[in-house]
C-alpha positions in Angstrom: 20.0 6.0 1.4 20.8 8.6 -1.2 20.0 12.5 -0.3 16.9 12.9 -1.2 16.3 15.8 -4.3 14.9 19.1 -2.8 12.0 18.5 -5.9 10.9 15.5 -4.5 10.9 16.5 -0.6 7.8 15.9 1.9 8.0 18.5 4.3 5.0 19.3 6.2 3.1 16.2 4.8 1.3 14.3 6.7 1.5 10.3 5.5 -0.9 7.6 6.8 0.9 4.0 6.0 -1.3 1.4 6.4 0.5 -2.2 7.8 3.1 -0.2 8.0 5.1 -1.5 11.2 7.4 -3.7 9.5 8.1 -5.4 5.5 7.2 -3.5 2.6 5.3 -0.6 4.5 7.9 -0.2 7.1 10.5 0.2 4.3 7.9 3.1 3.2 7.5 4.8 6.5 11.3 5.0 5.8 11.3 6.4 2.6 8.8 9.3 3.5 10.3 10.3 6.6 13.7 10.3 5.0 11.8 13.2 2.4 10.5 15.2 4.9 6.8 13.9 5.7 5.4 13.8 9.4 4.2 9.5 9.2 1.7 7.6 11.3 1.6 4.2 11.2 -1.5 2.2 11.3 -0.8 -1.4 12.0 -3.2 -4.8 13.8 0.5 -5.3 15.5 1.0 -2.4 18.0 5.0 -3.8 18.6 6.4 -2.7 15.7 4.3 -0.2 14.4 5.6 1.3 17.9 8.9 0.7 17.6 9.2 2.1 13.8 7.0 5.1 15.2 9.5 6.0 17.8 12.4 5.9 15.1 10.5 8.4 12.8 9.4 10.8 15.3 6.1 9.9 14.3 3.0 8.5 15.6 1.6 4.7 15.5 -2.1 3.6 16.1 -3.3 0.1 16.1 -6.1 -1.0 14.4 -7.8 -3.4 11.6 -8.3 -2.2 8.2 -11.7 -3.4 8.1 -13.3 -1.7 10.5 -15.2 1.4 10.1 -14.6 2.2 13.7 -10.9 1.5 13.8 -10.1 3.7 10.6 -12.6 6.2 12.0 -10.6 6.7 15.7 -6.7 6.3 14.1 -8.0 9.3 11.4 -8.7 11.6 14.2 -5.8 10.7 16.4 -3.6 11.4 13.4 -5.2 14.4 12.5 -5.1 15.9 16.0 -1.6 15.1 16.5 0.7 15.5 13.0 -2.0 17.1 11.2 -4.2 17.1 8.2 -3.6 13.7 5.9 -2.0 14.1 2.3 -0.3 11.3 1.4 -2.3 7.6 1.9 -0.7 4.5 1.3 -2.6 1.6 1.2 -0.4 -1.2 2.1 -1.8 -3.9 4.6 -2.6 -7.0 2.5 -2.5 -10.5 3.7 -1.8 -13.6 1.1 -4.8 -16.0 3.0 -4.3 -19.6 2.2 -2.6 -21.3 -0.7 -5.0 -23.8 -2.3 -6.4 -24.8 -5.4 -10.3 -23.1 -6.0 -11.6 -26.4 -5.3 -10.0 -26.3 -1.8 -10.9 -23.4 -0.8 -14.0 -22.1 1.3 -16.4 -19.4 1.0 -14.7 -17.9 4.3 -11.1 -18.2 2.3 -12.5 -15.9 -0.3 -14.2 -13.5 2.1 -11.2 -13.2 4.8 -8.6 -12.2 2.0 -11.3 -9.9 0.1 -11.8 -7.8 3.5 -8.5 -7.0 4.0 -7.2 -6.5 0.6 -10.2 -4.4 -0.7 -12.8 -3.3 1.9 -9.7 -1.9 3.5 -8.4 0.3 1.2 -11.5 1.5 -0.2 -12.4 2.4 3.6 -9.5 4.4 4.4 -9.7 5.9 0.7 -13.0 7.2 1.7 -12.2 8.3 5.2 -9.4 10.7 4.4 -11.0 11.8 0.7 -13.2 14.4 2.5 -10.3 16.1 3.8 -8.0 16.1 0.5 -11.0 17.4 -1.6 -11.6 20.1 0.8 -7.5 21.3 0.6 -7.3 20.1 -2.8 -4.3 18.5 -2.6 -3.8 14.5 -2.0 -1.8 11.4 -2.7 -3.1 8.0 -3.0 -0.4 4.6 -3.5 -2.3 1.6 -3.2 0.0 -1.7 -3.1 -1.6 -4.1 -5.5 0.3 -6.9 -7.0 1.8 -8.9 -10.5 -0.7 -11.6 -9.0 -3.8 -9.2 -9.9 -2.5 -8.7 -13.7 -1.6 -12.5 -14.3 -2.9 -14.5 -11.4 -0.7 -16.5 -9.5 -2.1 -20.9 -9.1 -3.0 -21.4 -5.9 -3.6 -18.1 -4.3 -6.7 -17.3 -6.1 -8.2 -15.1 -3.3 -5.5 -12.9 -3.0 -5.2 -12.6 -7.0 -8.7 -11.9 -7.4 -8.2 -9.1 -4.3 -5.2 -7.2 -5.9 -7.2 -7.2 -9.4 -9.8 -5.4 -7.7 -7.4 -3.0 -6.5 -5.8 -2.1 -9.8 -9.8 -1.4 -10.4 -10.6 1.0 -7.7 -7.9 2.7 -7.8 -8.3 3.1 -11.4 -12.6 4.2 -10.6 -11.5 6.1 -7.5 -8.8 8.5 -9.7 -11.5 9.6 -12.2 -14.1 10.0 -9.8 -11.8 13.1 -8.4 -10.5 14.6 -11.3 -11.0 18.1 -11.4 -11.3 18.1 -7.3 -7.6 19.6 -7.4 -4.6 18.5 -7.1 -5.4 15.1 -6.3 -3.9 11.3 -7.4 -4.7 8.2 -6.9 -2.1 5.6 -8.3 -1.6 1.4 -7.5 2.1 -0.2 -7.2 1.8 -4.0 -8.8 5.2 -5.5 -7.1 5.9 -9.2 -8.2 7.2 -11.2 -4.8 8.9 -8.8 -3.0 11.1 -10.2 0.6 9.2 -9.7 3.5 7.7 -11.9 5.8 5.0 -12.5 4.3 6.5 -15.0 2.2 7.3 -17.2 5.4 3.2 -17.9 5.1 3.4 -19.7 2.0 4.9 -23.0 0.4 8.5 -23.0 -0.9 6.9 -24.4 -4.0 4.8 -21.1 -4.9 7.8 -19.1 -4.1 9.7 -20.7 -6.7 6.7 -20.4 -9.2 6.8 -16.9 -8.5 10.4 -16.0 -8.7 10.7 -18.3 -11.4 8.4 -16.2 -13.9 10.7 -13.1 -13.5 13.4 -12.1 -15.7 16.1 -10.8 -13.4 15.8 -13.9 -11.1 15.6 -12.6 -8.3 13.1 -11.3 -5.7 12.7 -7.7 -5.3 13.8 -5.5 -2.2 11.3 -3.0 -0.2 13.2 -0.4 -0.6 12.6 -0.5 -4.5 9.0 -0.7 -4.1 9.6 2.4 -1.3 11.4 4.3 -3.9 8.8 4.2 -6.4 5.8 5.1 -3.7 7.9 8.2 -3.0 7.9 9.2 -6.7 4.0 8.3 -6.9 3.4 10.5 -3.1 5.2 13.8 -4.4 4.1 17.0 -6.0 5.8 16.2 -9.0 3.4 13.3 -10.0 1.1 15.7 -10.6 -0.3 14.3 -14.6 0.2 10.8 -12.8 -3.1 9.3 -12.3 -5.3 6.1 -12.6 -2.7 3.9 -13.0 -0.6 0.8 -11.8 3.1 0.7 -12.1 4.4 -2.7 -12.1 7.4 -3.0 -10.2 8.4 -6.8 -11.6 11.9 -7.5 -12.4 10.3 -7.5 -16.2 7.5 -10.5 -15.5 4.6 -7.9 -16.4 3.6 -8.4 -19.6 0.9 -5.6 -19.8 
């Protein structure tokens, strides 16, 4: 990795990535450390979350993004032990099943919509106390191509990462003027991590098919751009959702 600029530097953050023991969030844990920031990861897998944790000096906490209590206990232990939170990135996401609407179940909907919306809007406002009070916080939530065009046969997960791209976009006014505060989405297009090794070859190739470069992006890219979006120079940066596409957005 490149030397990070001394303008973009992290020291004495504190940075709270969520499924962040391994794929795109592990290569974000990286990317912070690497500029300075003290990291905790909170991850539903305690292995690797541990084992990244260890590497960064920093501190891992197991837990599920949707509950209240979970968020509730890892915000304390990372708060007692690194210190106050500035920097939040909301990365855990699962796909759920790929299936045509008319194959899906109520429960399909629900499981997806839990973890890819309940959660970050409850660790947004668990740690949004805390940056209002300093006046000084970083928001990244990790939304996705699929929630700006829709992807066939992961309806659940398209509908999740739209709604996303909308709180964060609700959540960013809502603390204007609260100080120096941002809250700004990521909308990758497939990405290679394992959580492609959940889904059908076919909708792989649908996806990587509909982007210009033809290829599938790496996690350090998406990394690179979430340390932009976490520093104190995105400072007039808010309320919005950088696609990160190989040119397939197209708005």
């Amino acid at each position: 990795m490149a030397e990070t600029a001394a303008f973009f530097r992290l020291d004495g953050k504190v940075a709270v990535v969520t499924g962040g023991g391994q794929g795109i969030g592990a290569a974000i844990a990286r990317r912070l450390h690497a500029a300075g920031a003290r990291v905790a990861l909170f991850d539903r897998e305690a292995e690797p979350a541990t084992t990244l944790a260890r590497e960064l000096n920093g501190l891992a906490v197991q837990g599920d993004v949707t509950s209240e209590e979970d968020i509730t206990r890892a915000l304390g232990a990372i708060e007692s032990t690194l210190g106050p939170v500035a920097i939040l990135v909301n990365n855990a996401g699962i796909t759920g099943k790929a299936a045509r609407c008319w194959e899906l179940n109520k429960a399909d909907y629900e499981t997806v919509l839990a973890v890819n919306v309940i959660g970050p809007f409850l660790w947004c406002r668990a740690v949004l106390p805390g940056m209002i009070q300093r006046r000084y916080g970083r928001i990244v939530n990790i939304a996705s191509i699929a929630g700006k065009e829709g992807n066939p046969t992961l309806g659940p997960y398209s509908a999740s990462k739209a709604a996303v791209i909308a709180l964060t976009k609700s959540t960013a006014k809502e603390v204007v003027g609260q100080g120096d505060i941002t809250v700004n989405a990521l909308s990758p297009a497939v990405i290679a991590t394992p959580i492609l090794e959940g889904l059908p070859q076919s909708t792989i190739d649908y996806m990587v098919s509909r982007i210009p470069m033809g290829r599938v992006g790496k996690p350090e890219e998406v990394a690179a751009l979430v340390h932009y979006l976490a520093s104190a120079e995105a400072s007039f940066t808010t309320a919005q959702c950088y696609d990160i596409s190989g040119g397939r957005a197209t708005y």
